[in-house]
NUMITI-577796 format. One record per atom (N, C-alpha, C, O): residue in three letters; x, y, z. Coordinates in steps of 0.2 Angstrom, whole numbers, plus 5000, padded with zeros to 4 digits. Each point is the difference from the previous one (the first is absolute). Example, Ala and Ser with C-alpha at 12.3 -4.5 7.8 and 13.67 -1.06 7.14 Angstrom:
<recs>
ALA506649725039
ALA499650065000
ALA500450065000
ALA500549995003
SER499350064993
SER500450065001
SER499650055003
SER500350065001
</recs>
This chain:
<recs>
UNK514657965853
UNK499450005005
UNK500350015007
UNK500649985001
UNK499050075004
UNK500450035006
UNK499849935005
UNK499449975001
UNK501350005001
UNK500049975007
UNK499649985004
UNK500050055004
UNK499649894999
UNK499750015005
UNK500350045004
UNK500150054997
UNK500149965007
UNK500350055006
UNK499750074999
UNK499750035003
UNK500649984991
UNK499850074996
UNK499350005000
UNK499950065001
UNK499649914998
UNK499450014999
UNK499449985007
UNK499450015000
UNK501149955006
UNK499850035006
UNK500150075002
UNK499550045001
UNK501349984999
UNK500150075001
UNK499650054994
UNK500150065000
UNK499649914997
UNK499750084994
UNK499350005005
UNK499850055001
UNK499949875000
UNK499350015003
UNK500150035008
UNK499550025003
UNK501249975000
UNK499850025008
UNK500250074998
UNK499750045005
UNK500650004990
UNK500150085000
UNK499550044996
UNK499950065001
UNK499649914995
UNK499450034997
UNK499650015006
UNK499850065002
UNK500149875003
UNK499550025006
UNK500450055005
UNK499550035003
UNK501050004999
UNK500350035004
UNK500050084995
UNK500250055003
UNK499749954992
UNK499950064995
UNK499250015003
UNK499850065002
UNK499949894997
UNK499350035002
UNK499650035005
UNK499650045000
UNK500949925007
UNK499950045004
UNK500450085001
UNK499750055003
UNK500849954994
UNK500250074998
UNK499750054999
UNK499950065003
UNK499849924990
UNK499550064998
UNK499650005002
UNK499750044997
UNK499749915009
UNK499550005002
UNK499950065006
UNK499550035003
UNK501249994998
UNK500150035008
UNK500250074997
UNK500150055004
UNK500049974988
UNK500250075000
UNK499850045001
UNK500250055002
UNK499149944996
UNK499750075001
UNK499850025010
UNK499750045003
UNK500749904999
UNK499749995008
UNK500650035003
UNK499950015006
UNK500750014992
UNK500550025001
UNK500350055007
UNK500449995003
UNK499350054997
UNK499750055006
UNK500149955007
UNK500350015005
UNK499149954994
UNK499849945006
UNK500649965003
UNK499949985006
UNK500550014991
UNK500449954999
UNK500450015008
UNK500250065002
UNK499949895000
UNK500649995004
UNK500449985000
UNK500249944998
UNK500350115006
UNK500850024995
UNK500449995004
UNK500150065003
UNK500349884999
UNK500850025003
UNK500550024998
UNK500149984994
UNK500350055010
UNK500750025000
UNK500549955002
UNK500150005005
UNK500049954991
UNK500449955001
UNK500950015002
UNK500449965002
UNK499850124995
UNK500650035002
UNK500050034997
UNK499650004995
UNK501050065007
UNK499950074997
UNK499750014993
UNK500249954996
UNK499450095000
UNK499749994995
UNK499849934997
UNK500050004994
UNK499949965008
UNK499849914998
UNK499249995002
UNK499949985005
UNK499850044990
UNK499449995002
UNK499649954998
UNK500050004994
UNK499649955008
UNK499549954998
UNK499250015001
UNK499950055004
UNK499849924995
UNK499249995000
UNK499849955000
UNK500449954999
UNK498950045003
UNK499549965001
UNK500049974993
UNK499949945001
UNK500250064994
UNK499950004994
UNK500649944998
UNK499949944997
UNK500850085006
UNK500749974998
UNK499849935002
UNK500049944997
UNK499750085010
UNK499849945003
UNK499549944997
UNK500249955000
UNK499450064999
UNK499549974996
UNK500449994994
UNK500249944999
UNK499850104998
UNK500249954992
UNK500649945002
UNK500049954998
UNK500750085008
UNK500249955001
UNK499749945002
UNK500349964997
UNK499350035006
UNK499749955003
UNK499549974994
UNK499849945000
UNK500250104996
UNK499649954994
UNK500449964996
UNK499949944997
UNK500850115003
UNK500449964995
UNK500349945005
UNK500049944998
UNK500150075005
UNK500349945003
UNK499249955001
UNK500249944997
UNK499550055004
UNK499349975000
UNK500149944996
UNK500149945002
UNK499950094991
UNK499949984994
UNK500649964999
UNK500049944997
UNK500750095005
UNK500449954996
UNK500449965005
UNK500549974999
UNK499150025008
UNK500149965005
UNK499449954999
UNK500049955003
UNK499550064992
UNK499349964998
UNK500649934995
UNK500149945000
UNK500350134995
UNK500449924998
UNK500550005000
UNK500349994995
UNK500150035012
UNK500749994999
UNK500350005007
UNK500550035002
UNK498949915004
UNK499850035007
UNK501049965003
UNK500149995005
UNK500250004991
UNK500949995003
UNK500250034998
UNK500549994999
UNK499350084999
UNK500750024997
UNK500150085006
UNK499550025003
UNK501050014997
UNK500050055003
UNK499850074999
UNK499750014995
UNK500550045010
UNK499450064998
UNK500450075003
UNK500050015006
UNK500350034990
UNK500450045001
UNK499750064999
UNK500250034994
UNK499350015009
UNK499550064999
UNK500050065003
UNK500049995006
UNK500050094992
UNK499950055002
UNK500149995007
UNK500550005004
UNK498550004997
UNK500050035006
UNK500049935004
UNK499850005006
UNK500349944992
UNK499849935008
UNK500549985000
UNK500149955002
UNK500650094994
UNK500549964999
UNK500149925000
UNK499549974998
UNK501349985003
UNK499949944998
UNK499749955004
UNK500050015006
UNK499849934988
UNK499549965005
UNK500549924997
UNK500450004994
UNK499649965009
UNK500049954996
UNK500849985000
UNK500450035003
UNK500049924992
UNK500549985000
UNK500149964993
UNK499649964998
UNK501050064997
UNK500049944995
UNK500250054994
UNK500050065000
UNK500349904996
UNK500350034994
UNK499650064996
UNK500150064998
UNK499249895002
UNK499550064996
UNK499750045004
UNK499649985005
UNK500550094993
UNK499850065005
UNK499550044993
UNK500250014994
UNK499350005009
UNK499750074997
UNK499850065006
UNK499850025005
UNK500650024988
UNK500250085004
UNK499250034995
UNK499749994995
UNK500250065010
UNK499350025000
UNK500250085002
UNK500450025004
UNK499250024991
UNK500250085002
UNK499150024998
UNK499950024994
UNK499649975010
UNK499450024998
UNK499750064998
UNK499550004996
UNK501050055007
UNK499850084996
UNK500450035001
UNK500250045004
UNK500249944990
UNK500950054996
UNK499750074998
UNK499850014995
UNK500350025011
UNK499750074997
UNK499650045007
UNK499850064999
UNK500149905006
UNK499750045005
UNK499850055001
UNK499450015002
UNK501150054997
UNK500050075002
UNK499750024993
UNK499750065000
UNK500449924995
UNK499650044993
UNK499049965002
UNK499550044998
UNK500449915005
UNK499649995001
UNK499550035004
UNK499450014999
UNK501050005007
UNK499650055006
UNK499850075001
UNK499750035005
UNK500750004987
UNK500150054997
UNK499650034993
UNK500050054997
UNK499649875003
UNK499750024994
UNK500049994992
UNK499750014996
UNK501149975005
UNK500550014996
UNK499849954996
UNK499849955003
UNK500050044988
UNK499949914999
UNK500749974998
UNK500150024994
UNK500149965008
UNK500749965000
UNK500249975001
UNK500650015001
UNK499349915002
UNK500149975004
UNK500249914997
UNK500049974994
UNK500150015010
UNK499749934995
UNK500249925009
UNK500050025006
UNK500049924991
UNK499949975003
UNK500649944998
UNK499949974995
UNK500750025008
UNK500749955000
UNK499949955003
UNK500050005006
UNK500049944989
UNK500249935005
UNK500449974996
UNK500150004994
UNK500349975009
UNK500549964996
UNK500349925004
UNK500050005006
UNK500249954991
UNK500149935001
UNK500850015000
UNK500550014996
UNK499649975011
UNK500950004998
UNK499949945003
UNK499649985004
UNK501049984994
UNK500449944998
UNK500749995003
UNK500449994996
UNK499850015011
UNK500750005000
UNK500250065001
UNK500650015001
UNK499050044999
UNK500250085001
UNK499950024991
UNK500050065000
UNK500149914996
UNK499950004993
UNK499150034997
UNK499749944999
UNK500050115000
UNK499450004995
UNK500049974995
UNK500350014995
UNK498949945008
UNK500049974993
UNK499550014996
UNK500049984995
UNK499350055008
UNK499550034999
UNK499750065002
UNK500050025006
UNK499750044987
UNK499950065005
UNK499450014998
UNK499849984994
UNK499850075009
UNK499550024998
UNK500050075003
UNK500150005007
UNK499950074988
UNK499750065004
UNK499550024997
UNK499849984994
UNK499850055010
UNK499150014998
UNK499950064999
UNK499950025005
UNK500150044990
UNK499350065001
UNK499550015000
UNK499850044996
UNK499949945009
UNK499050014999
UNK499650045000
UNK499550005001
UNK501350064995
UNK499350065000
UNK500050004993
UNK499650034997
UNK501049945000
UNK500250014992
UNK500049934996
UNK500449994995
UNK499349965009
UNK499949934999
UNK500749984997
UNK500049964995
UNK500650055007
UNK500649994995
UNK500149935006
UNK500050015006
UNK500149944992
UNK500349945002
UNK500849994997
UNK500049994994
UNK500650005009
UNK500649994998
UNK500349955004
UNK500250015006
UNK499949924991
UNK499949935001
UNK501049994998
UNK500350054997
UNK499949905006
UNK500649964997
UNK500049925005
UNK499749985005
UNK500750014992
UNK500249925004
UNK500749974995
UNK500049994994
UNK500550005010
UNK500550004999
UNK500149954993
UNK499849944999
UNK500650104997
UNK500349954993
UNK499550034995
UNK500150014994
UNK499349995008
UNK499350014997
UNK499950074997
UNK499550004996
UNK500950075004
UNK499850054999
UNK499650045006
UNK499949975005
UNK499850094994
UNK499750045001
UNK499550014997
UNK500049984994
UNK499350065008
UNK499350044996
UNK499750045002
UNK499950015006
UNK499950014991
UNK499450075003
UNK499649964996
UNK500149974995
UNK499450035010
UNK499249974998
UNK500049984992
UNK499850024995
UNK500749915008
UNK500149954993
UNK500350024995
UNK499949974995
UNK500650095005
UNK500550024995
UNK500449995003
UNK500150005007
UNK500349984988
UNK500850005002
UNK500350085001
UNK499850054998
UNK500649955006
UNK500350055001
UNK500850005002
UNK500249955004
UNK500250114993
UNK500650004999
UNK500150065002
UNK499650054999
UNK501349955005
UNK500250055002
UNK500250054995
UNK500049984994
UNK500250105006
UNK500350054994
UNK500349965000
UNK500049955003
UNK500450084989
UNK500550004995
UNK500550065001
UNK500450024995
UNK499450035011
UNK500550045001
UNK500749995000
UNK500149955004
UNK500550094993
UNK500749965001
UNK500350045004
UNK500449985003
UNK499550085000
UNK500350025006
UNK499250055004
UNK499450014999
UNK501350035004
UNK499350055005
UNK499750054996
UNK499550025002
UNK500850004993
UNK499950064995
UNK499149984999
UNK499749955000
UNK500150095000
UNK499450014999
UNK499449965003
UNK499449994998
UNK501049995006
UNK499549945005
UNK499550025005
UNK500150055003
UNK499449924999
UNK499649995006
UNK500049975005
UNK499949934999
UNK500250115008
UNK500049955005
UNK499850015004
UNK499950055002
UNK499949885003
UNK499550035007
UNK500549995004
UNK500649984999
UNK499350055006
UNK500249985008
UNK499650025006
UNK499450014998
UNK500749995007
UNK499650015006
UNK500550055007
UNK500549985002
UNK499250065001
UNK500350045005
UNK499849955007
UNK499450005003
UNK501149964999
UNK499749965005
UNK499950055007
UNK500250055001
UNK499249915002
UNK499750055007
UNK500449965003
UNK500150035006
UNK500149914994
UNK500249985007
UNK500950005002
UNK500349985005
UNK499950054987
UNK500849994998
UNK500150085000
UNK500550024997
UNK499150025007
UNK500450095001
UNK500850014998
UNK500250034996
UNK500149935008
UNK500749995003
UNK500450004992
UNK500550044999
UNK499349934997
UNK500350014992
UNK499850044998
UNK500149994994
UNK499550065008
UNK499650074997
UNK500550034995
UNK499949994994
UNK500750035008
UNK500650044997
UNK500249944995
UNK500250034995
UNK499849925005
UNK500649964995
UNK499249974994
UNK500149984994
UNK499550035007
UNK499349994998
UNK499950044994
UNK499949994994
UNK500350085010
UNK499950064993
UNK500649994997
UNK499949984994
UNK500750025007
UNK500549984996
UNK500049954992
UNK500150014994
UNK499749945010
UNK499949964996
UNK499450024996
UNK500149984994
UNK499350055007
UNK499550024995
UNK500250074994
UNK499950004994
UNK500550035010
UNK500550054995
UNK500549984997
UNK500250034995
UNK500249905006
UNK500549994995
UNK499549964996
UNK500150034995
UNK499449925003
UNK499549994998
UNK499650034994
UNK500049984994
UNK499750095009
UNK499650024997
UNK500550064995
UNK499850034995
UNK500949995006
UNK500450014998
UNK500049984990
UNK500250034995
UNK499749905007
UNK500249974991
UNK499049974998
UNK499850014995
UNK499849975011
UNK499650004997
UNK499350034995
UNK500050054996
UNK499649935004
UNK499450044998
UNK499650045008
UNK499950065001
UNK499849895003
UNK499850015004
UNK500049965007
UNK500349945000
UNK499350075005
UNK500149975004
UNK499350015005
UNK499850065001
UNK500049875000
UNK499149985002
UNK500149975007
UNK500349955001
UNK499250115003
UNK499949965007
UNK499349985000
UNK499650045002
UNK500249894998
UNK499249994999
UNK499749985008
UNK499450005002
UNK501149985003
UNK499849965006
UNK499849934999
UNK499449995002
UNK500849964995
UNK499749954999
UNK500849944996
UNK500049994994
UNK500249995009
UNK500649974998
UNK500049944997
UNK500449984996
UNK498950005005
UNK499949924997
UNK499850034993
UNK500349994994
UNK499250055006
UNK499850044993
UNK500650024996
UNK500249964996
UNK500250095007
UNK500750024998
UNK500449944995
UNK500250014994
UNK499849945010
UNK500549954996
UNK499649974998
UNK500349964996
UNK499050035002
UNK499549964995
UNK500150054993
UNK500149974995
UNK500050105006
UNK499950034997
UNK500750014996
UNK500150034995
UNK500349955007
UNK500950014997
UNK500049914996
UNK500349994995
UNK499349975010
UNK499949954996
UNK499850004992
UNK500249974995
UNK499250085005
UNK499750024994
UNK500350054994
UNK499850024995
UNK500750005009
UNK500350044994
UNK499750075002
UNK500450054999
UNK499049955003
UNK500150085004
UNK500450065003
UNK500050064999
UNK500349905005
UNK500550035004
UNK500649974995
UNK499949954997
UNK500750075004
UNK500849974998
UNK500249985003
UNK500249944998
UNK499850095010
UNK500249975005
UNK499950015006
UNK499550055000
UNK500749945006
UNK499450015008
UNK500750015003
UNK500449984996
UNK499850045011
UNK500549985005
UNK499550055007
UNK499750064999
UNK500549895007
UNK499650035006
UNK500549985006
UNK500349964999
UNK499750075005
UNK500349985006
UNK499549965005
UNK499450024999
UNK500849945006
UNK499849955004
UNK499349975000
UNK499650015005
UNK500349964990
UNK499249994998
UNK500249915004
UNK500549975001
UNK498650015001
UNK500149955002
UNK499949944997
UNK499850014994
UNK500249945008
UNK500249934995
UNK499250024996
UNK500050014994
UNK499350005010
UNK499450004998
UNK499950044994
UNK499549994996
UNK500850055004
UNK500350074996
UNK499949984992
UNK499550024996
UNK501049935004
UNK500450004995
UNK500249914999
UNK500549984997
UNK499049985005
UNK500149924998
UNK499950004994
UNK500450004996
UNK498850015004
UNK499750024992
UNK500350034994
UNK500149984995
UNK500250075008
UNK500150054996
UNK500649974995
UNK499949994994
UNK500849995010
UNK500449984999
UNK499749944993
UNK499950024995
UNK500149945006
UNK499749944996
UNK499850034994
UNK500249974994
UNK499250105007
UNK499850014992
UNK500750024996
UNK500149984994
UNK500350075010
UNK500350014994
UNK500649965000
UNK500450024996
UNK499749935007
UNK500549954998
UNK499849964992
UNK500249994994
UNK499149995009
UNK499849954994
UNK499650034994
UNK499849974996
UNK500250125004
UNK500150044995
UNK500750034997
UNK500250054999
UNK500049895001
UNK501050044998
UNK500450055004
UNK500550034997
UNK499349985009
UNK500550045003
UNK500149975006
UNK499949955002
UNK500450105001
UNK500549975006
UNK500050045008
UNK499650055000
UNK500649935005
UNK499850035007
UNK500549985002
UNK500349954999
UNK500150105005
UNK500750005004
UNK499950045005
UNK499550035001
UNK500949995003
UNK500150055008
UNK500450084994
UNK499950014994
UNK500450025013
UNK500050064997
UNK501049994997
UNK500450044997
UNK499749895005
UNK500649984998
UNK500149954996
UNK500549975000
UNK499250024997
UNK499649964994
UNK500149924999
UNK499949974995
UNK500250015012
UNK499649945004
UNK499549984997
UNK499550055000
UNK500449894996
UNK499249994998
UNK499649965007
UNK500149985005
UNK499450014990
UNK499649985007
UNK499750035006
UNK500250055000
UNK499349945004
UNK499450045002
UNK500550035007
UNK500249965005
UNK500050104995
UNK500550025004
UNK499750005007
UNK499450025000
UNK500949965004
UNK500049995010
UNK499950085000
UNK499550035004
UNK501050004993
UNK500050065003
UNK499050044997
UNK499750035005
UNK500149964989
UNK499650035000
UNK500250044995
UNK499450024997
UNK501050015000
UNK500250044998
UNK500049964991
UNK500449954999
UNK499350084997
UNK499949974994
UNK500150044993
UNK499850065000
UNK500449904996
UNK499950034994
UNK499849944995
UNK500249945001
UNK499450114992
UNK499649964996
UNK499850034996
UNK499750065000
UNK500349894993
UNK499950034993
UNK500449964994
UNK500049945002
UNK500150074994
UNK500549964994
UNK500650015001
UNK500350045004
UNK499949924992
UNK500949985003
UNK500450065000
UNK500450025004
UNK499450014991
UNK500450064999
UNK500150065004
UNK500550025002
UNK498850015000
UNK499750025004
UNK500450015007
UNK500350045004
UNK499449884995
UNK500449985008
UNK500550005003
UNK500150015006
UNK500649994988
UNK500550025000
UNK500150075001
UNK500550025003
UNK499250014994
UNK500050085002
UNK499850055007
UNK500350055002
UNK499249895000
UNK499850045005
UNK500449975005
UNK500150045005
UNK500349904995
UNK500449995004
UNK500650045001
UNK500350015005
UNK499750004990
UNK500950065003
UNK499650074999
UNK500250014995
UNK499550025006
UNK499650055001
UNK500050025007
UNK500350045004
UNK499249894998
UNK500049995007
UNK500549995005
UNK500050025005
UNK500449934993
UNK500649985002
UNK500550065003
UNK500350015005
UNK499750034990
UNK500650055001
UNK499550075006
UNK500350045003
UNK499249954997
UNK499650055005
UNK499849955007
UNK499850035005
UNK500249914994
UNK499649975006
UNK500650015007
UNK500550034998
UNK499449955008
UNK500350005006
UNK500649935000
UNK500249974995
UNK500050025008
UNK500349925002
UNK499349965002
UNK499849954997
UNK499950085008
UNK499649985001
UNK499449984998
UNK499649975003
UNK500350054992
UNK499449984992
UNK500349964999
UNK499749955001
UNK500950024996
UNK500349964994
UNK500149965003
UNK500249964997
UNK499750035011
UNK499849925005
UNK499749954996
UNK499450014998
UNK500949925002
UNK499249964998
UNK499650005006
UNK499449974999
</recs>
């Protein structure tokens, strides 16, 4: 049975889904800042934000609040990290791809996640010890034992230019031994998606905590594992992640390892 916690976060991400797709076909109208070079938000981010946070300040009005666009509020061991539309630029674009990240950290530890797609009604739920689900399935990471015929996501960061060159690198030593390799714009989806065995495995450079709370959680408590680009476990400071089965993981680690910078392999 999913957690209370988990089933405030499924009901404040279904309402902030609704407003999503309430506003698509409105998309034109929308008012759109440039929050910094290529970073863009909406009218949209902002509301569903404010929904989620609504609902889970309805029952959790001490706990803290680490979000997209209002940044942090609050004080205290428990934080929920809020990313109300993982996927922006595929949405402003028309693109359907997107979803909605909230997750409960504990000491800096997830212990609760929920990512949303409300355009493909997929719910992918975990709470720590408890497993992982896709809309009440269990869900388990591959059984791949290395990169040999594998699938992997990653993402071309717009805000991380400056690693452009060691980015491709690491994509060609990579895609070298794999099958292929998926850019979808959506990183929470990404690792819901590696949680479920879809993908093998994910690595991105400089994503942020809101990114990737969630994410991280489903494929831990789907059998796999989350490290840096130097195979630090744990939700890397630097941003820089990788994710998938143990095996995998290990692969993609010295793949990346041997093409990354000094300055990627920072915690």
């Amino acid at each position: 049975m999913p957690r209370p916690a988990v089933n405030v976060a499924v009901r404040a991400a279904r309402s902030a889904g609704n407003i999503i797709l309430r506003y698509m076909n409105r998309i034109d109208g929308l008012n759109v800042v440039e929050k910094q070079r290529m970073d863009f938000a909406s009218e949209v981010d902002r509301l569903a934000e404010a929904e989620i946070v609504k609902e889970l300040k309805r029952a959790y009005p001490t706990h803290a609040f680490l979000a997209e666009e209002s940044g942090a509020t609050g004080k205290g061991p428990l934080v929920w990290v809020i990313d109300p539309l993982d996927g922006t630029h595929n949405y402003l674009r028309g693109i359907p791809h997107f979803s909605v990240s909230i997750a409960l950290l504990d000491k800096g530890e997830p212990v609760y996640a929920v990512v949303f797609d409300p355009l493909r009604d997929e719910l992918f739920t975990a709470s720590k010890g408890d497993g992982a689900y896709l809309n009440d399935r269990r869900i388990r990471v591959s059984k791949r034992d290395n990169l040999g015929g594998a699938m992997i996501a990653t993402g071309f960061p717009y805000r991380q230019r400056s690693h452009l060159d060691a980015q491709l690198d690491m994509t060609r030593a990579i895609l070298g031994q794999a099958e292929d390799i998926r850019r979808s714009g959506s990183a929470a989806l990404d690792l819901a998606y590696t949680a479920a065995g879809r993908y093998d495995g994910y690595f991105e450079i400089g994503l942020k905590p809101w990114d990737m709370a969630a994410g991280v959680l489903l494929v831990r408590e789907a059998g796999g594992r989350y490290c840096d680009f130097a195979g630090r476990d744990g939700i890397p400071e630097s941003g820089n992640i990788i994710a998938g089965n143990l095996n995998v993981v290990q692969a993609m680690v010295d793949a990346v390892g041997a093409n990354a910078t000094p300055r990627l392999l920072m915690a």
